[in-house]
Steps between C-alpha positions, in 0.01 A plus 500: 500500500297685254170677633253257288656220696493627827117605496466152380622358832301794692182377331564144626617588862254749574193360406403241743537824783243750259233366735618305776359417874893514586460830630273422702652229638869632548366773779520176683887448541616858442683461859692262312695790345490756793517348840804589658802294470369323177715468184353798320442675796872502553624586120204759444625715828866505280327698240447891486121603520553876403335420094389133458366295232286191555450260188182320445311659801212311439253627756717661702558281812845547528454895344294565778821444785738645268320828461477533926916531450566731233339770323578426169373158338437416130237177432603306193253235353362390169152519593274815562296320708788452746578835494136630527467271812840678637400840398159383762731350729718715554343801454604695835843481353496808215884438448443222322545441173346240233637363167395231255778389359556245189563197721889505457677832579405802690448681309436859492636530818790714493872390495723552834188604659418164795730410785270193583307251271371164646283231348324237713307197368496622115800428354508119640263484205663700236694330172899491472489800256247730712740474816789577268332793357373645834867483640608684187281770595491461859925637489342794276253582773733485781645769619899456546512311859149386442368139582207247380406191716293254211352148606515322262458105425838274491321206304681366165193397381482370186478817182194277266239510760296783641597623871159398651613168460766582777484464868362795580472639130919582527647590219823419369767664648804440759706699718798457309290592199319780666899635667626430122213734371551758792874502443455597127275786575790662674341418853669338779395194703491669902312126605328202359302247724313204331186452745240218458122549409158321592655199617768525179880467593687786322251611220589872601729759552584825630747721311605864633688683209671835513548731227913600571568897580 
């Protein structure tokens, strides 16, 4: 998709989350995500911690455990203001490192150069052609053997209205869309679970992709 078009669709899905209580708010069920024995508890021990990427750190709630198990950790988000928050946040942490990216790739981060990317809570709100064109880049950021666990929304909502319309402002997007994307990439499917949300029978999903050796 050309460039114009996706920072179209960037515009749209990031602004409601420019100034949001959300962050606030989601300290509250972070043990969702890391109590032991939970869904992505289980599939984010698969991945390898020695250089990881988080997408759309927000204000750094999940950042904050991840940098406690490895000691090399790049923040990705649109905003400054997240990142400035992190940069507070996490400031004991001098390894590290913060980039605001264009809202669909990552770059300028290197090529071959993460064995771990993960992405929690974003990307359930992200378009059909953002998701595509982070997968594209996530298989150039991988190293070979590398892995990325995204959650990311399994509604087939319908394309002509906007995603706060949604239960829980999902976007459009399946898992056999999200595998089909993936697959294209050049990354492999290691597991997909479809998980319900707020109440919401199957509105989500978990995806682990590897990038092959």
């Amino acid at each position: 998709m050309p460039e114009t078009e996706l920072e179209a669709a960037v515009a749209v899905v990031g602004a409601p989350w420019a100034e949001s209580s959300f962050y606030d708010d989601a300290e509250g069920f972070t043990h969702i995500f890391w109590d032991e024995n939970t869904l992505f508890r289980r599939l984010f021990d698969l991945l390898d911690l020695s250089s990881v990427v988080e997408l759309s750190c927000g204000h750094g709630r999940h950042s904050e455990r991840v940098a406690q198990m490895t000691k090399r950790l790049t923040l990705v988000d649109i905003f400054d203001a997240n990142l400035e928050f992190c940069r507070r946040r996490l400031a004991r942490f001098p390894f590290v490192n913060y980039i605001q990216n264009n809202g669909y790739s990552f770059q300028p981060i290197a090529s071959d150069s993460a064995t771990a990317i993960f992405c929690y809570d974003s990307m359930v709100h992200f378009s059909p052609s953002i998701v595509e064109s982070y997968l594209n880049d996530a298989a150039r950021i991988l190293k070979p053997g590398g892995m990325a666990l995204f959650h990311h929304s399994n509604y087939a909502s319908p394309l002509d209205r906007h995603y706060g319309q949604n239960p829980h402002a999902r976007n459009h997007m399946t898992q056999l869309l999200f595998q089909k994307y993936a697959v294209a990439a050049g990354l492999s499917i290691r597991e997909s679970v479809v998980m319900g949300w707020g109440g919401v029978e199957s509105i989500d999903c978990v995806t682990l992709v590897r990038r092959p050796d």
